[in-house]
C-alpha positions as CSV (number, residue, x, y, z in Angstrom):
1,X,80.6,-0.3,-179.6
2,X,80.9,-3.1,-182.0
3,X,78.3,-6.2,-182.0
4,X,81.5,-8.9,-181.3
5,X,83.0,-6.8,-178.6
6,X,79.4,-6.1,-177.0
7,X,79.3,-10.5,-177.2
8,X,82.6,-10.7,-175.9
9,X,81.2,-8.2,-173.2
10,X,78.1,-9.9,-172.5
11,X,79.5,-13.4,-172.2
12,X,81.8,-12.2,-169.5
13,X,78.9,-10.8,-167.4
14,X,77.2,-14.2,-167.9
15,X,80.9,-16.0,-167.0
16,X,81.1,-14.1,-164.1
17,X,77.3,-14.8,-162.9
18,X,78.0,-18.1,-163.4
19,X,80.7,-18.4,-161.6
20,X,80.0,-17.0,-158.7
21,X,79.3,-20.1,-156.4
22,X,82.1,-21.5,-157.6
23,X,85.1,-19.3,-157.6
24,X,85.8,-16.4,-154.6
25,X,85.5,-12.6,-155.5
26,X,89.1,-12.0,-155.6
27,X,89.6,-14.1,-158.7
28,X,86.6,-12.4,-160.5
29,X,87.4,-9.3,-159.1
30,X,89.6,-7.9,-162.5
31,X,87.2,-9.2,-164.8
32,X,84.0,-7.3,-163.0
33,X,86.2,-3.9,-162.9
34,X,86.7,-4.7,-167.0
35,X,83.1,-4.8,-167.0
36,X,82.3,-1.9,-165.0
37,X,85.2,0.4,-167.3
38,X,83.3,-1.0,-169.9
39,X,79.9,0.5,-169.2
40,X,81.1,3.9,-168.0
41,X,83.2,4.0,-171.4
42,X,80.5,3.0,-173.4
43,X,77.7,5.7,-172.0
44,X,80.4,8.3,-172.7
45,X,80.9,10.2,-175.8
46,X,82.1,7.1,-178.8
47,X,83.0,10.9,-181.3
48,X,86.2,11.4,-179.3
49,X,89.3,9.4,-178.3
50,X,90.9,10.0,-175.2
51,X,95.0,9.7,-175.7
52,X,97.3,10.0,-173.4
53,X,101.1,10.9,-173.1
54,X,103.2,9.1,-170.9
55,X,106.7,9.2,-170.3
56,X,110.2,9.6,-167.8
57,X,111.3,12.2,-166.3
58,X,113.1,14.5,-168.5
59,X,112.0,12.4,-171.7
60,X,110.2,15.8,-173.3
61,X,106.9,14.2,-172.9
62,X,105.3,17.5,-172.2
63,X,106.9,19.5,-175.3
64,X,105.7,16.8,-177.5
65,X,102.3,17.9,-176.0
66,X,102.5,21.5,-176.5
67,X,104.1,20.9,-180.4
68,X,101.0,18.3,-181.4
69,X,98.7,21.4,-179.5
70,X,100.6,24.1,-181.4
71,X,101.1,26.2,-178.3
72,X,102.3,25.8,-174.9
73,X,99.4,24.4,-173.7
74,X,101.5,22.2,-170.5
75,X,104.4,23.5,-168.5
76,X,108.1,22.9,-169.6
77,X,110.9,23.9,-167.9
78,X,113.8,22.3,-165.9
79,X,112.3,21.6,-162.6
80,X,111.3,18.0,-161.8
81,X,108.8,17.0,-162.4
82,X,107.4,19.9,-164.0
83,X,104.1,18.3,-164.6
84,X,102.4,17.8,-161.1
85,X,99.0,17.4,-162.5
86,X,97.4,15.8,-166.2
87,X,96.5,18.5,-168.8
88,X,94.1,17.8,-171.0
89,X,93.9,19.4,-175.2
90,X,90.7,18.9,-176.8
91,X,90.1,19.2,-180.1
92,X,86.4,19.9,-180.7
93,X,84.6,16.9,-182.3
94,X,81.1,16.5,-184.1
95,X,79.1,16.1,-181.1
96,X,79.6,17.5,-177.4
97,X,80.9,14.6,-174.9
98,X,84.3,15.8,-174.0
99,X,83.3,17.1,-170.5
100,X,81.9,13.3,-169.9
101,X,85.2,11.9,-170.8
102,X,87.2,14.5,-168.9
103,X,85.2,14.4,-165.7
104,X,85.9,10.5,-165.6
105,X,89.5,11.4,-166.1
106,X,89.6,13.4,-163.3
107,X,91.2,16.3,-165.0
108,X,90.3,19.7,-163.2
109,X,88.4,22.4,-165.2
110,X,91.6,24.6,-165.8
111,X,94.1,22.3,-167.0
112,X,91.9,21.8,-169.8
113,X,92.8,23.2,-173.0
114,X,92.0,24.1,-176.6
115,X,94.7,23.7,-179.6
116,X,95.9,26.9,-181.1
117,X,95.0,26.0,-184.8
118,X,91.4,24.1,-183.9
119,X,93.6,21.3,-186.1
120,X,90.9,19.5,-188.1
121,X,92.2,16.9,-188.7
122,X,92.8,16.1,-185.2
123,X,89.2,16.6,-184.2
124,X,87.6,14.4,-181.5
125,X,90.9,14.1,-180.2
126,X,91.5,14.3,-176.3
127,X,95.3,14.3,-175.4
128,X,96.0,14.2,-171.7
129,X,99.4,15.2,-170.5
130,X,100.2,12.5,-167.9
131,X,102.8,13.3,-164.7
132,X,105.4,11.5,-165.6
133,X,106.1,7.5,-164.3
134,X,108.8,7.2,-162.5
135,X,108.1,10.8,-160.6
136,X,109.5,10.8,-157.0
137,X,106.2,11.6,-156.0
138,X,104.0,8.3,-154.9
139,X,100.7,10.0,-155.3
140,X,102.0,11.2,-159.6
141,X,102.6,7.7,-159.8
142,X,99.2,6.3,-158.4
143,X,97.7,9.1,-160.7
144,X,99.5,7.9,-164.1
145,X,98.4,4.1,-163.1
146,X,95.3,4.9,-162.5
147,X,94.3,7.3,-165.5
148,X,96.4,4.3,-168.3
149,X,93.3,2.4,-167.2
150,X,90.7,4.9,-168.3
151,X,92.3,5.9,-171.5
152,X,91.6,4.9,-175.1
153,X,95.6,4.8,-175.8
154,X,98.6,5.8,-174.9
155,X,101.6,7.6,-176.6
156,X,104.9,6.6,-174.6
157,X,107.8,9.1,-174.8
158,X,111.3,8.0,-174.3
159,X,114.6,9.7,-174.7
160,X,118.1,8.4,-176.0
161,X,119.5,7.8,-172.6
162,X,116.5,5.8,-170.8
163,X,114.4,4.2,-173.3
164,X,116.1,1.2,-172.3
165,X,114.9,1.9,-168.7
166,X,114.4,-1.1,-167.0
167,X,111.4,0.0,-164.7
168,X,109.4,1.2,-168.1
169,X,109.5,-2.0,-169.7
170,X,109.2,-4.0,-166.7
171,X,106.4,-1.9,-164.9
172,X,104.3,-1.0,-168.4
173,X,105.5,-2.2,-171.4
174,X,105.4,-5.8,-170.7
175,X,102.8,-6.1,-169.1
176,X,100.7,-4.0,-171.3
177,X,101.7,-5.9,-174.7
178,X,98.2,-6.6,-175.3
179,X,97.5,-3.1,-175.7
180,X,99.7,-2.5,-178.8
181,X,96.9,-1.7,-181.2
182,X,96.4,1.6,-179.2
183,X,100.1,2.3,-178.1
184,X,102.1,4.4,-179.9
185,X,105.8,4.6,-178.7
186,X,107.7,7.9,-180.1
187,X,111.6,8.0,-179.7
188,X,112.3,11.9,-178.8
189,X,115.3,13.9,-179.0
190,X,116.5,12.5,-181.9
191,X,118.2,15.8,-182.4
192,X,120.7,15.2,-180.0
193,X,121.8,12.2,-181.7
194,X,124.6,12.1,-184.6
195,X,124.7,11.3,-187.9
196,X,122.8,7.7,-188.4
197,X,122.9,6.9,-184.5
198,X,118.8,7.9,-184.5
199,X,118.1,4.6,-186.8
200,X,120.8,2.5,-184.6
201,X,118.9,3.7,-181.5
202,X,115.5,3.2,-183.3
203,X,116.6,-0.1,-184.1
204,X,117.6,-1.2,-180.6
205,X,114.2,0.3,-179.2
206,X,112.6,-2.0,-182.1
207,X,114.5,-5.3,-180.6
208,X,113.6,-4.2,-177.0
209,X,110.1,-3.9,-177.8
210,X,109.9,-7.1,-179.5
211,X,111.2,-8.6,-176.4
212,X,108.7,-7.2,-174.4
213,X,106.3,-9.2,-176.6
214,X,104.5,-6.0,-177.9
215,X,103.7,-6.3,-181.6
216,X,104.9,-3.9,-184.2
217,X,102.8,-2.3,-186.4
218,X,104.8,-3.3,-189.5
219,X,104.1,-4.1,-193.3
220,X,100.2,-3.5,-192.6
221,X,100.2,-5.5,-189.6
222,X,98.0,-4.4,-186.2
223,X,100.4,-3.4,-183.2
224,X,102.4,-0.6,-181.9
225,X,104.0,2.5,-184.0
226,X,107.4,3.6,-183.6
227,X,108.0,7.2,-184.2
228,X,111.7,9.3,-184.0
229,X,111.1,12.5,-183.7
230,X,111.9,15.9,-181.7
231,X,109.7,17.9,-180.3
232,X,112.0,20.8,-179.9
233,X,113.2,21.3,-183.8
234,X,110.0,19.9,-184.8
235,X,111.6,17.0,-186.9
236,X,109.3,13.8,-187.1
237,X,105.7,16.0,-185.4
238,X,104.1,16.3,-188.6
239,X,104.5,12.5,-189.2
240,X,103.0,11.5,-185.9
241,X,100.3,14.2,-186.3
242,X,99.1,12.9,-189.5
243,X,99.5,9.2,-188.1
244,X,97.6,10.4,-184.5
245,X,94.6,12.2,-186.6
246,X,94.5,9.1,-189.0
247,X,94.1,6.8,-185.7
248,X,91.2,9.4,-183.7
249,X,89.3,9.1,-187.8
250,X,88.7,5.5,-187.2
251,X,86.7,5.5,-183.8
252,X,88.1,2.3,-183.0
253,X,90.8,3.3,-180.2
254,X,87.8,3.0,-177.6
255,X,87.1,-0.9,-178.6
256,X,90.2,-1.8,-179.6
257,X,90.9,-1.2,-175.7
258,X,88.3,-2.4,-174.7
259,X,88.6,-5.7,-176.4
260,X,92.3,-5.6,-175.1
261,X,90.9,-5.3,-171.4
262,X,88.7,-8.3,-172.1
263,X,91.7,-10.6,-173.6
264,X,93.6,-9.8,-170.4
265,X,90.9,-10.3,-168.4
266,X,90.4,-14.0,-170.2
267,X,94.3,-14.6,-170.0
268,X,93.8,-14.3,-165.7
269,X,91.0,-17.1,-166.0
270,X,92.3,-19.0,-168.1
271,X,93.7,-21.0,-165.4
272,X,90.4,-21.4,-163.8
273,X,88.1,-22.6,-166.8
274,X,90.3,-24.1,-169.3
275,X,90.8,-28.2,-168.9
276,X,93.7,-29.5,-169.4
277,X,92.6,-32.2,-171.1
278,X,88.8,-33.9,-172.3
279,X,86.5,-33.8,-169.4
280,X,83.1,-35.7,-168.1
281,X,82.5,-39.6,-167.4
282,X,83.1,-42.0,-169.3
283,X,80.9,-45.0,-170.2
284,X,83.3,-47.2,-168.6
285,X,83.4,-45.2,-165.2
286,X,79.7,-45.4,-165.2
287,X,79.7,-48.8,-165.6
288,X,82.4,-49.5,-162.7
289,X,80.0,-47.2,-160.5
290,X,77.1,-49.5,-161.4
291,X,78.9,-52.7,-160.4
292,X,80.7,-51.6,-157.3
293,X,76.8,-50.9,-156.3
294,X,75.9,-54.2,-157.4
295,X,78.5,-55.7,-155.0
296,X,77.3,-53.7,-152.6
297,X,73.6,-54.8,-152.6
298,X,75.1,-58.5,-152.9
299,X,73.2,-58.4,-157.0
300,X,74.9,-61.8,-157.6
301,X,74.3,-63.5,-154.4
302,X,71.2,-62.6,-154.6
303,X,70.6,-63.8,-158.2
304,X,72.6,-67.4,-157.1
305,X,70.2,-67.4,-153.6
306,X,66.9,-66.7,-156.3
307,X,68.6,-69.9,-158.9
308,X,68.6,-72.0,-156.2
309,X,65.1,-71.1,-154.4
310,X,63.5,-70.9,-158.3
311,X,64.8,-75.2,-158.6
312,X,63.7,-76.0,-154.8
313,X,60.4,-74.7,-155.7
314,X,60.0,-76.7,-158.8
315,X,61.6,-80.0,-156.9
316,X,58.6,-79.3,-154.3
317,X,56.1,-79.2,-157.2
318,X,57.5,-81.9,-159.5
319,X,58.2,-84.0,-156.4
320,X,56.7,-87.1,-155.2
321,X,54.2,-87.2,-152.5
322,X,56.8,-88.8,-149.9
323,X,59.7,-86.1,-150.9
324,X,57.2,-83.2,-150.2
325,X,56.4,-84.6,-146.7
326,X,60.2,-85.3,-146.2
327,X,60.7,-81.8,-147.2
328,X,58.1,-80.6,-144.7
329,X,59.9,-82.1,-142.2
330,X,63.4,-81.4,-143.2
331,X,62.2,-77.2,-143.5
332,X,60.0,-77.1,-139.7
333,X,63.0,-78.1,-137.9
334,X,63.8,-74.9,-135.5
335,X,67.0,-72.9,-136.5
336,X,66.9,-73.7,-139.8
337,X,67.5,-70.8,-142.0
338,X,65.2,-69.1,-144.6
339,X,65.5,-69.0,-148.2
340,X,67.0,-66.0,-148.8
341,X,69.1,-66.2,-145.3
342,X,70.8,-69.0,-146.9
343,X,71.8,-66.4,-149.7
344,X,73.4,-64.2,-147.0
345,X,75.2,-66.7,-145.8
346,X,76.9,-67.1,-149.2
347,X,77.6,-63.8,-149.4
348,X,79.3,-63.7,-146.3
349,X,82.0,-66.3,-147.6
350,X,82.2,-64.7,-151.2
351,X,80.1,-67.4,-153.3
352,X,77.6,-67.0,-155.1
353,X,77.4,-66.3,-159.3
354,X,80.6,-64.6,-160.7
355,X,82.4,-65.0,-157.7
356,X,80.2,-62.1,-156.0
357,X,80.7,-61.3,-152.4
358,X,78.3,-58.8,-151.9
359,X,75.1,-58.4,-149.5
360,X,72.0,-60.0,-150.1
361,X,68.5,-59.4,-147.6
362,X,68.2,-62.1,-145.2
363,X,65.1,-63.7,-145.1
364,X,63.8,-65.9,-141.6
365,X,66.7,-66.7,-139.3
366,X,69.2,-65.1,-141.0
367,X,68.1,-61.8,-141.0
368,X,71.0,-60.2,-139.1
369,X,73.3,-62.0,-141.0
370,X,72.1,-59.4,-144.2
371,X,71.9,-57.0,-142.4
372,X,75.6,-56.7,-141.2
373,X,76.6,-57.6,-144.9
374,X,75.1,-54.4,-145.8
375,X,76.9,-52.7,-143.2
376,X,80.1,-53.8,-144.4
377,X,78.9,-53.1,-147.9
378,X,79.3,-49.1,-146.7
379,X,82.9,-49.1,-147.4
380,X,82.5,-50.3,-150.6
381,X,79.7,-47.5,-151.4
382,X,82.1,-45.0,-150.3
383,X,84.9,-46.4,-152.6
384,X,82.5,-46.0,-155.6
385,X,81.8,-42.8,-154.8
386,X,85.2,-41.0,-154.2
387,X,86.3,-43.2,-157.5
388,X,83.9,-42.0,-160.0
389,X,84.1,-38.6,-158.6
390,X,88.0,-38.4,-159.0
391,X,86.8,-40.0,-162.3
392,X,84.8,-36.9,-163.2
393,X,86.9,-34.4,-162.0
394,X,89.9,-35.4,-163.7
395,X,91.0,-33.0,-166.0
396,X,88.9,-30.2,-164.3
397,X,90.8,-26.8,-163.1
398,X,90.9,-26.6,-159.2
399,X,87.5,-25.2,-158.6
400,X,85.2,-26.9,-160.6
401,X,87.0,-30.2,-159.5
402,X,86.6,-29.2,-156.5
403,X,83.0,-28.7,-156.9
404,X,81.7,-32.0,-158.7
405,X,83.7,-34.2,-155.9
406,X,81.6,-32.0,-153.5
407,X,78.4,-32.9,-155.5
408,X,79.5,-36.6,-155.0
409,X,80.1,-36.4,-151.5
410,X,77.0,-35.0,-150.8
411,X,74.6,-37.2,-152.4
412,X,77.1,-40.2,-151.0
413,X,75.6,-39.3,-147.6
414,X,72.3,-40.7,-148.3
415,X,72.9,-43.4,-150.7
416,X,74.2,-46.4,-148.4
417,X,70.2,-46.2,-146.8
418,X,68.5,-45.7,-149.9
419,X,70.5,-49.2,-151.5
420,X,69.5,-50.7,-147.8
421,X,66.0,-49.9,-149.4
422,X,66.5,-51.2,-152.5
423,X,67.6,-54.5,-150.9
424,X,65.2,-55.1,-148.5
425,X,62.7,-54.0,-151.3
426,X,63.8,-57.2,-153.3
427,X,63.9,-59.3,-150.3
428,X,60.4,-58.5,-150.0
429,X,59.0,-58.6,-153.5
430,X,61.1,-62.4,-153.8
431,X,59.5,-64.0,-150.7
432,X,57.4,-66.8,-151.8
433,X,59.1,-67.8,-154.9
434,X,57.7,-67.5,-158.4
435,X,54.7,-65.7,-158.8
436,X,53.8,-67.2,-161.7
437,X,54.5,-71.4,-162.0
438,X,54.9,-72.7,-165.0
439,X,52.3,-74.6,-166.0
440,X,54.6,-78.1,-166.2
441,X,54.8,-78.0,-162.8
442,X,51.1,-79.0,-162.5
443,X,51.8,-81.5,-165.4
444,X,54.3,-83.2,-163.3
445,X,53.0,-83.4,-160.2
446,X,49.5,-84.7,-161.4
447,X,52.2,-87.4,-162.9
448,X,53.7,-87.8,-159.8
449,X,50.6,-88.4,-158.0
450,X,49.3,-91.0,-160.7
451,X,52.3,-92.9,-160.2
452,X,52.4,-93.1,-156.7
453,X,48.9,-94.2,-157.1
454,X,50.7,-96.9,-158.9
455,X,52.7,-97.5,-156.4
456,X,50.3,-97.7,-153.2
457,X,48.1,-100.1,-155.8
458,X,51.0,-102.3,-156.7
459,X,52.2,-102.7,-153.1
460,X,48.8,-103.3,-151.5
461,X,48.6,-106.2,-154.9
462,X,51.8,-107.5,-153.6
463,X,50.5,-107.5,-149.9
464,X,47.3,-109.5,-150.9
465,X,49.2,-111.9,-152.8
466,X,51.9,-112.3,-150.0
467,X,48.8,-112.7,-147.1
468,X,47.5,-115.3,-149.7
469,X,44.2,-113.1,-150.5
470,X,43.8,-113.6,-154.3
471,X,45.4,-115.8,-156.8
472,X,48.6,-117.6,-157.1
473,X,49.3,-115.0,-159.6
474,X,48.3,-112.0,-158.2
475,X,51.8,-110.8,-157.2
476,X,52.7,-111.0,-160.8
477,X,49.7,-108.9,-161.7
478,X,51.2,-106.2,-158.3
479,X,54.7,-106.2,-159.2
480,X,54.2,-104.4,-162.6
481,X,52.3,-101.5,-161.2
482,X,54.6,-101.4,-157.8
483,X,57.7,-101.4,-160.3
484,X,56.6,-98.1,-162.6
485,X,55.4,-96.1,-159.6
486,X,58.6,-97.6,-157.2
487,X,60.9,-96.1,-160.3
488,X,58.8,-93.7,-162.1
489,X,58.4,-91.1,-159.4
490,X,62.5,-90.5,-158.8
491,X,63.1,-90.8,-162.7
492,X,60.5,-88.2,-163.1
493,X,61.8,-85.7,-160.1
494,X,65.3,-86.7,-161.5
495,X,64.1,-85.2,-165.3
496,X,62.0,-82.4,-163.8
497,X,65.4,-81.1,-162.0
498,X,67.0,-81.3,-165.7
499,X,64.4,-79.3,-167.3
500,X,64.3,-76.7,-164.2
501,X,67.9,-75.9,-164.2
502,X,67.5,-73.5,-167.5
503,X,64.1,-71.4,-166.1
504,X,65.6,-71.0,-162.6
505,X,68.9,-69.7,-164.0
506,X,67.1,-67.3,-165.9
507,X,65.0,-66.4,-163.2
508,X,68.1,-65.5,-161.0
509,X,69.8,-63.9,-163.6
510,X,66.5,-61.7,-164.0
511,X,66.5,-61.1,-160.2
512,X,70.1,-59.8,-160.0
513,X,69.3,-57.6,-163.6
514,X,66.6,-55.9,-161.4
515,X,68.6,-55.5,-158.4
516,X,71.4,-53.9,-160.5
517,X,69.3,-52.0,-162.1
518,X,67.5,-50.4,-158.7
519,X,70.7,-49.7,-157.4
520,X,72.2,-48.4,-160.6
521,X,69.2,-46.1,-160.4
522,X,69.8,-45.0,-156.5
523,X,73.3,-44.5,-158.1
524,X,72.2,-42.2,-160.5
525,X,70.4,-40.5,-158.4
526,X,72.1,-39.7,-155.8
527,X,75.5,-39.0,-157.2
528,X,75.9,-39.5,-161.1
529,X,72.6,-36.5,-161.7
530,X,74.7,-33.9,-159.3
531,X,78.0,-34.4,-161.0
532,X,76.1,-34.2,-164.4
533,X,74.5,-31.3,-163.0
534,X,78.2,-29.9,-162.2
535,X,79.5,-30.4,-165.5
536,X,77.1,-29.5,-167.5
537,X,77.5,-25.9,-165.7
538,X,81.3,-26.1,-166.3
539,X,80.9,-27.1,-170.0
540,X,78.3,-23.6,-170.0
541,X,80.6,-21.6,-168.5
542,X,83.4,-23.0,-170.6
543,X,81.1,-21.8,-173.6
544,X,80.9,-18.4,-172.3
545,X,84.8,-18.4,-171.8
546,X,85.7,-19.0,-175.3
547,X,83.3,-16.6,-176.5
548,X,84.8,-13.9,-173.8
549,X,88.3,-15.0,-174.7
550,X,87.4,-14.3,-178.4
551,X,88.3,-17.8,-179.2
């Protein structure tokens, strides 16, 4: 056995181990049997070629026999069909192996033969006399079907009257086009023919062929010989004896079939591992599938809810001391909700940045509130899922489609809790505010607190003037100090707001990056690995295919 058909060979095995979860027995039931004709073919004797002759009723199939064995070696006579059971002629090669090949063959012990001559250059040679095809008898029938699987080629015997027979080139000869580099097809009875009406028939056999889609073996070209002989007068036998004996020299007929079992075996599967067109996801369906998860962990919302909790922080800090105690107040009254509640509560009625109207955690009061936006998040999960699944699978034949939506469906059934997780996660790690404050903060409110001192000084000032307690122009020396912290304080919170408004909208936006990315990551995880995972095994056993196919 050659090294490219023992590839071809061994990529199938690996095609068909691959395959196995994926595709039921009956499709990868042909291609095992090629396998297992394979291996019982290959542990047999490679110094002999097993040929066999098939033919019609009547067609002379069995004198051809007995002229290429040089004595009547299979029964001929007028009874049909005359040839109940295969006969075998065996022409002695180098090495001992026929009885292997025979045995396999199923030819019994005294139908087998020896040529009259020994015929040397016809050595190695195994021709088996076949019942013939379209025999009355169903179990001659079942035999010749059964033994064109086992053989290395096959001579096919017609006559002038029914090579044109409808149920040999329907039944066998179209079907078994791929075979033509170990067919021979020999136009008998030419003898009965007149004048030039051998070449007019040889011709129209020729046309039939070729519509049949078996290839000629023409101007050097691999296919199928065409032979006019007959086997009665002898006319034509010498010429397909030298062309048999120049075929069984080559020891190819056994791969050459071989290799024709494996193309047809390819051609069956074809429709199961050849895509119709580029397959896998794209970076634009991963991306979708990262932002439909986003809006469904409320990424936006949440990044708006952190903006705005990043500049309340900073307004507390930067603040006056009478707007902190205002804001005291304002945040102990009961019912009011927490900071990232309020967030949810965007969510709810779609605002937050970009227009998101996703789920964000709840924090405080407001805590069921999230909670039923993530619920109602679930159909959006679900969406993402069966979209970047039909995403992946487009292209696919049936059952690897079939398998990669599976894939997705399967890790879709945890995913919803595990971005509940994620969520809750960042509602946790964001409670408190910033975990670092900026150092102006401090700067700002030790201002605030020096001009409030200001103030208090400048009011009391003005008091004592007003109550008559210093001189008549002590409210002159109050009102400057009263006037810078009175003014100072708001212009200061008013400037600190200004300066906050770039930090806290990157803060958010870095909130909502982080959220993405945990549930991009969930994502991942959960579905966009197993469909990888899925592909990935279809691009491998796409691999093997084209090296099984030959392509």
């Amino acid at each position: 056995m050659g090294n490219r058909l023992r590839g071809r060979l061994d990529a199938l095995r690996e095609l068909i181990a691959l395959s196995r979860s994926r595709l039921d027995g009956r499709t990868l039931e042909a291609a095992g049997r090629v396998l297992e004709v394979a291996d019982e073919r290959n542990r047999l004797s490679g110094e002999h070629t097993v040929v066999a002759i098939a033919g019609a009723t009547g067609s002379g199939k069995s004198s051809l026999f007995n002229a290429l064995a040089g004595a009547n070696r299979s029964q001929v006579g007028p009874r049909r069909p005359t040839t109940a059971e295969p006969v075998a002629c065996v022409w002695p090669g180098g090495r001992p192996g026929a009885e292997g090949l025979l045995h396999r063959l199923g030819v019994p012990a005294h139908r087998r033969h020896l040529p009259a001559d020994g015929g040397s250059e016809l050595r190695g040679l195994i021709l088996i006399d076949l019942p013939d095809h379209d025999s009355s008898a169903t179990e001659h029938r079942a035999q010749v079907d059964r033994m064109l699987e086992l053989v290395d080629a096959v001579i096919w015997v017609v006559d002038p009257e029914k090579y044109a027979d409808a149920v040999l080139h329907e039944r066998y000869l179209r079907p078994l086009a791929g075979y033509a580099e170990v067919m021979f097809v020999v136009l008998n009875q030419v003898d009965r023919l007149p004048g030039d009406a051998a070449d007019q028939v040889v011709d129209d056999l020729r046309r039939l062929l070729d519509e049949d889609g078996l290839a000629l073996g023409e101007h050097g070209e691999p296919g199928a010989a065409v032979h006019a002989l007959s086997a009665a007068t002898g006319r034509g036998v010498a010429e397909l004896r030298e062309a048999l004996g120049q075929f069984v020299a080559e020891r190819g007929a056994a791969d050459r079939r071989l290799a024709a079992d494996v193309d047809a075996a390819a051609e069956r599967l074809r429709s199961v591992y050849v895509a119709r067109s580029r397959v896998g996801l794209t970076e634009r369906a991963r991306e979708e599938f990262d932002d439909r998860l986003a809006e469904a962990v409320g990424a936006a919302a949440t990044g708006c809810a952190v903006e705005r909790d990043w500049l309340r922080h900073a307004e507390r800090a930067c603040g006056s001391p009478w707007a902190r105690m205002r804001m005291r107040g304002w945040r102990g009254r009961p019912g009011r909700r927490g900071r990232l509640g309020r967030a949810a509560g965007a969510a709810e009625t779609g605002t937050g940045r970009g227009g998101g109207a996703g789920t964000t955690p709840g924090g405080g009061g407001a805590g069921d509130s999230a909670t039923d936006c993530r619920a109602a998040a679930r159909p959006v999960v679900e969406q993402a899922v069966r979209s970047v699944a039909g995403e992946a699978a487009r292209g696919l034949p049936a059952p690897w489609a079939q398998a990669v939506r599976e894939a997705a469906e399967r890790g879709a059934h945890g995913l919803p809790e595990a971005l509940d997780t994620v969520a809750a996660d960042a509602e946790e790690s964001l409670r408190g505010g910033p975990v670092v404050k900026p150092r102006w903060w401090t700067v700002a409110a030790a201002l605030q607190g020096l001009l409030s001192v200001l103030q208090v000084v400048g009011v009391l000032w003005l008091l004592g003037a007003i109550t008559g307690v210093g001189g008549a122009t002590a409210w002159v020396t109050g009102l400057l100090p009263a006037i810078v912290g009175s003014l100072g304080g708001p212009a200061l919170s008013w400037m600190c707001r200004v300066v906050a408004r770039g930090p806290a909208r990157r803060y958010g936006q870095d909130a909502e990056r982080r959220l993405r990315s945990a549930a991009a990551g969930c994502g991942r995880a959960q579905v966009l690995e197993p469909v990888a995972a899925e592909l990935l095994r279809y691009r491998e056993v796409r691999e093997q295919y084209a090296v099984a196919s030959g392509a």
